[in-house]
C-alpha positions in Angstrom: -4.6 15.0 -31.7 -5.7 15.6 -28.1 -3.1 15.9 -25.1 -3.7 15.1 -21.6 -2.1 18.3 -19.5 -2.0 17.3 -16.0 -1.9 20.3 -13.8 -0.1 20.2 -10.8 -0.5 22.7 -7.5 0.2 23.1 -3.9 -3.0 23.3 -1.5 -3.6 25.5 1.3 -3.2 22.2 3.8 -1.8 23.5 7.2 1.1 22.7 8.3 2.0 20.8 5.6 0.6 21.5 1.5 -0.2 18.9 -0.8 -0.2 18.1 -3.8 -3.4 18.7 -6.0 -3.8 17.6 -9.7 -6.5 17.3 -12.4 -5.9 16.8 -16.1 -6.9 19.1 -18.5 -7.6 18.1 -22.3 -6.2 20.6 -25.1 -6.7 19.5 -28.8 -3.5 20.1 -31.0 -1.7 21.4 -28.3 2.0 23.1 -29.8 3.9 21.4 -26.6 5.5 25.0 -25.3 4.6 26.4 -21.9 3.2 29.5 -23.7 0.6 27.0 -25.2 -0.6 25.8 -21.7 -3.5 28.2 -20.5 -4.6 29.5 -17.7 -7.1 27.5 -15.7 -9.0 27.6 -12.2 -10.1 25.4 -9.3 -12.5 25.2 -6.3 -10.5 26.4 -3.2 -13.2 25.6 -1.2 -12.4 22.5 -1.7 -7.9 22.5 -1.0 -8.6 24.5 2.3 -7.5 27.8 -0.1 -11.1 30.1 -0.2 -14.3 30.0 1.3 -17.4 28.6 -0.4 -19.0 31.4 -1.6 -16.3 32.6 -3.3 -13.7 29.6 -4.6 -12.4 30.3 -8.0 -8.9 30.1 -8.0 -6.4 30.4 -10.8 -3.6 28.0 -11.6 -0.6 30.2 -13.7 1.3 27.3 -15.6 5.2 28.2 -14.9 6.6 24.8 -16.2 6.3 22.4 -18.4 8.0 18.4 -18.6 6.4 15.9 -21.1 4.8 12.7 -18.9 6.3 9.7 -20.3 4.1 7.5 -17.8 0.6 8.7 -20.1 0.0 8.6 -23.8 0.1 12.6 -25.3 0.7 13.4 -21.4 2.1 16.5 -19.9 3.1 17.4 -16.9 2.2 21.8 -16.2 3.6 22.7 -12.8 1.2 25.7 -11.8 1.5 28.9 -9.3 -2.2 29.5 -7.4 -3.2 33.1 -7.8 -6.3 34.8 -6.8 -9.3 35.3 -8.9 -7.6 39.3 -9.4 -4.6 37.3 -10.2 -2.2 38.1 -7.8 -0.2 35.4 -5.8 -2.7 33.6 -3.5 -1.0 33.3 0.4 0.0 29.9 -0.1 1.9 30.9 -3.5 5.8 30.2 -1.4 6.7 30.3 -5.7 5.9 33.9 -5.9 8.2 34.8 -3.0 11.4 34.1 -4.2 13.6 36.4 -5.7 16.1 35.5 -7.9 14.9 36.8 -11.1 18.7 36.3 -13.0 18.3 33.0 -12.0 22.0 33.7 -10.2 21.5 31.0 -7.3 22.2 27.8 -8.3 19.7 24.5 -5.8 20.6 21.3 -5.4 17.9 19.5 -3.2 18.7 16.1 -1.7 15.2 14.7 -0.7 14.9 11.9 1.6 11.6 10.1 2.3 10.0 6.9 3.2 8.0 4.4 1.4 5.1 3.2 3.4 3.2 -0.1 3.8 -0.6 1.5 4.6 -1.6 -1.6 5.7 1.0 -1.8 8.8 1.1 2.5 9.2 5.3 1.2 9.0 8.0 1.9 6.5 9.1 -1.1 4.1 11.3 -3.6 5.8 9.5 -3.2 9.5 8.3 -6.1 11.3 4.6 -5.4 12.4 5.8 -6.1 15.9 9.0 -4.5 17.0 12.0 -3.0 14.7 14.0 -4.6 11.9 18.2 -4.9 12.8 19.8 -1.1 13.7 20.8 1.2 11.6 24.0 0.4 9.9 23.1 -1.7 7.0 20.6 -0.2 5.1 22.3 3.0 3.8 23.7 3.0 0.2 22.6 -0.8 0.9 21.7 -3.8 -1.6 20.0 -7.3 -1.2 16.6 -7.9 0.0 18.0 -8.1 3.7 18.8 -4.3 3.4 16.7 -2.6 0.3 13.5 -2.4 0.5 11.2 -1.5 -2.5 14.3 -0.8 -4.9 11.6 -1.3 -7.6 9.6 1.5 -7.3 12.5 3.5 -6.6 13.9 2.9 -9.7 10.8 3.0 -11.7 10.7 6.8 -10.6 13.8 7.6 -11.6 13.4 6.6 -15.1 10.3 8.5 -15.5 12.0 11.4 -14.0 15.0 11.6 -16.3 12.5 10.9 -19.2 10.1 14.0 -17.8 13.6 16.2 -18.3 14.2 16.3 -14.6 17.4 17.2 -13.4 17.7 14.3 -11.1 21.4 13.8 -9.7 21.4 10.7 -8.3 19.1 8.2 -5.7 20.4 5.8 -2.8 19.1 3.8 0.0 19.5 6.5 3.5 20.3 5.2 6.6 16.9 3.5 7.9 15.3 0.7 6.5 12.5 1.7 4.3 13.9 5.3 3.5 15.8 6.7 0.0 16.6 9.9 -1.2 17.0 11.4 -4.6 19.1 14.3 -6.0 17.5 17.6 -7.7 19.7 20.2 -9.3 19.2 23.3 -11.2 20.4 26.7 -12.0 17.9 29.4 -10.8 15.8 29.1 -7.7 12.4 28.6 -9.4 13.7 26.1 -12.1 14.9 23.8 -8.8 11.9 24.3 -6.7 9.9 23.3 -10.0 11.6 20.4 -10.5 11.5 19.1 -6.8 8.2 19.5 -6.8 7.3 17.6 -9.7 9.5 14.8 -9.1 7.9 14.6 -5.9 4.3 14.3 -7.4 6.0 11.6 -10.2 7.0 9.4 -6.7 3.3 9.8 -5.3 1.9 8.6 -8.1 4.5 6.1 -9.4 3.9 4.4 -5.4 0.2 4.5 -6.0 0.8 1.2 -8.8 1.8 -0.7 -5.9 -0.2 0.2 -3.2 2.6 2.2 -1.0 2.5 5.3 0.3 5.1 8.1 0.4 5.8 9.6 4.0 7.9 13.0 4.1 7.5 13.5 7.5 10.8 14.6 9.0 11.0 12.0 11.9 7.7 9.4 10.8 8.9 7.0 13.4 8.8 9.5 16.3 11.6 9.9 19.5 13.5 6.7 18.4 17.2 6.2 17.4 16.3 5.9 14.0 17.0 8.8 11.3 14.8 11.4 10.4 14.3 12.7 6.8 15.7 15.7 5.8 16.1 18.4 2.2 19.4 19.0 2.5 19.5 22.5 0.6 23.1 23.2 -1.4 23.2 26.7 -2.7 25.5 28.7 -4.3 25.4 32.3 -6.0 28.2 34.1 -8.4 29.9 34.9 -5.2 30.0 31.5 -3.6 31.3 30.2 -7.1 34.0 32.7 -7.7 34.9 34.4 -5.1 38.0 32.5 -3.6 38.1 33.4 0.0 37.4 32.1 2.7 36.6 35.3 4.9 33.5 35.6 2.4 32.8 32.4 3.2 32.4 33.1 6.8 31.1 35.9 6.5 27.8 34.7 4.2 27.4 32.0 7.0 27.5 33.9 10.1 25.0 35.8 8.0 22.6 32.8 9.2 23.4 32.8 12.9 21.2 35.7 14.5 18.4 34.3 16.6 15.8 36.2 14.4 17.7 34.9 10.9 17.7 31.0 12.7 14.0 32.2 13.2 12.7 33.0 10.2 14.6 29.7 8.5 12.9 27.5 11.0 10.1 28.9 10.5 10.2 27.9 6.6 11.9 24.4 7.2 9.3 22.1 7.2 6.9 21.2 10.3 7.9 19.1 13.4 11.7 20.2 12.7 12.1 20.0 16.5 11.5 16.2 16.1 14.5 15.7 13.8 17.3 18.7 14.9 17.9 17.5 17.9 21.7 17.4 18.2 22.2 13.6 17.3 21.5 11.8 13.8 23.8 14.3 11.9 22.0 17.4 12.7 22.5 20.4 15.2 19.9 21.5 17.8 17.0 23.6 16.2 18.1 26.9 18.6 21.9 26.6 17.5 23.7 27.7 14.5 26.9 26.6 13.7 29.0 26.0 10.1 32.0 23.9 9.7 34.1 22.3 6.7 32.9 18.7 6.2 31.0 18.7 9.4 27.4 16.9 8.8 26.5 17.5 12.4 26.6 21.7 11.8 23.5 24.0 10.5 25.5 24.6 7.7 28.1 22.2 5.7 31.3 23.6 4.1 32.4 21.0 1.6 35.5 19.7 1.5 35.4 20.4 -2.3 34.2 23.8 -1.7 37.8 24.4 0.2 39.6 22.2 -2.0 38.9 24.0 -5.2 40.1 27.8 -3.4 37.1 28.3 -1.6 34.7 28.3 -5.0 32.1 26.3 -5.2 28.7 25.9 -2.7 27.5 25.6 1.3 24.9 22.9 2.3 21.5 24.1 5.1 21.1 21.1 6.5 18.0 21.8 8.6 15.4 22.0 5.8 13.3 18.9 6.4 11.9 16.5 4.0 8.4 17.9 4.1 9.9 21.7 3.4 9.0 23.6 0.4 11.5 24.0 -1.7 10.4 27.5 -2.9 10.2 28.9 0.5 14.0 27.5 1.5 15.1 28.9 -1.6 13.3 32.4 -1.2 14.5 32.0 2.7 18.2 31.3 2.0 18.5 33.9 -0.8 17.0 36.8 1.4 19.4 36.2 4.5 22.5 35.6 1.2 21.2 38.8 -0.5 21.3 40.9 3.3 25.1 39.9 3.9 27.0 43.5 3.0 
């Protein structure tokens, strides 16, 4: 019998990567990861080499049967050079969390796009559809707009294996969000990833596109999207103090540290941290218990259960790469003494 292995990458786009796929054929393949080989690309072609010298490798690191296509799987792949070593836009290869000790949950938001108006679903051509207020956590064809495809993806997530937590309609018409957890850093940015090439291509049945830029509909009162990032390590689980608490997020407050997160938090941030819609400014850093308008949110259930349990970044943005948050947040966690 003859599998389809649809490999799955990140390009060497700037600002922003993309996602890349081709699918691969494999005749009686065993339907482990260890059975998935290595293959290679033209870089020359996803803005990653030059022309006269393009092969690139693609290192399968995951694995999730495709319930969408007959004998389908789905390999999520590192890019390494042709000596293999991680290629520069390999944000995979960067994270160290090797005991798989922190613990992701991503909350991607996003907007599904009409190409033939350039406007999220539920927008007028002309003008704006009634202000925010309805729409989130909303049902009824007044308020949810392309609930369909929506819930298609969800059920070929949880069939794929995906971790995926939850979905709901976000504040602005047209925009949703769904829910990615896992233990270990590279098993969560994995799993984003792939469920975020699952939406592209469940979308592309119906002719709507998927916009993940952070603030799509420019300076207006309406939200951006964001990645809310909650983390956790043993400590954060365990420890039962509040004083470590504090102390691991005034870890994130220098004006190099806010730096070198911004830095890794998506494009165009400025657009979307701008001090209103539940965010703080991009050059402040601030952490409070419950508070959705802080860089950092300590939940309430984090302090209700002793002080064990998890902190929420809130400035990741919906374009971010979830490797590169991860390896981000565990460097400036790891540096705390």
């Amino acid at each position: 019998m003859k599998s389809k292995l649809e490999y799955i990458w990140l390009d060497g786009t700037v600002p922003t990567q993309q996602l890349r796929s081709k699918t691969k054929i494999v005749s009686n393949f065993g339907g482990k990861l260890a059975d998935c080989p290595m293959w290679s690309f033209d870089g020359s072609s996803t803005n990653q080499a030059a022309g006269g010298s393009s092969d690139l490798q693609l290192k399968p690191v995951a694995l999730y049967p495709d319930p969408a296509r007959k004998n389908g799987w789905l390999v999520m792949t590192e890019v390494l050079n042709a000596n293999g070593t991680p290629h520069p836009t390999n944000g995979r290869a960067t994270i160290i969390d090797e005991d798989a000790d922190f613990w992701f949950g991503f909350e991607q938001e996003y907007f599904l796009y009409d190409p033939s108006t350039n406007l999220p679903l539920g927008f007028p051509v002309n003008g704006y559809p009634a202000p925010q207020g309805p729409y989130y956590c909303s049902v009824g064809a007044k308020n949810a707009f392309g609930r369909e495809i929506v819930e298609e993806h969800l059920d070929i997530c949880l069939e794929a294996g995906l971790n995926v937590e939850g979905i709901n309609a976000e504040v602005a018409a047209g925009q949703w969000e769904f829910q990615v957890f896992a233990k270990g850093a590279h098993d969560a940015g994995d799993q984003t990833w792939v469920a975020r090439y699952l939406l592209e291509r469940t979308a592309e049945k119906y002719g709507i596109a998927i916009n993940w830029h952070c603030k799509p509909l420019g300076d207006t009162d309406w939200n951006g999207s964001g990645m809310h990032a909650n983390f956790s390590n043993s400590v954060l689980r365990t420890c039962g103090s509040k004083e470590t608490y504090e102390k691991i997020c005034k870890a994130f407050a220098p004006a190099d540290i806010i730096k070198a997160h911004i830095e890794v938090y998506g494009a165009d941030n400025h657009l979307r941290l701008t001090g209103k819609h539940e965010t703080q400014s991009i050059d402040k850093f601030s952490f409070g218990i419950s508070d959705r308008g802080a860089s950092i949110r300590i939940p309430i259930a984090t302090v209700e259960n002793n002080w064990k349990g998890w902190l929420e970044d809130r400035r990741p943005n919906s374009a971010a790469d979830p490797y590169k948050v991860a390896a981000r947040i565990i460097k400036t966690v790891h540096g705390v003494k």
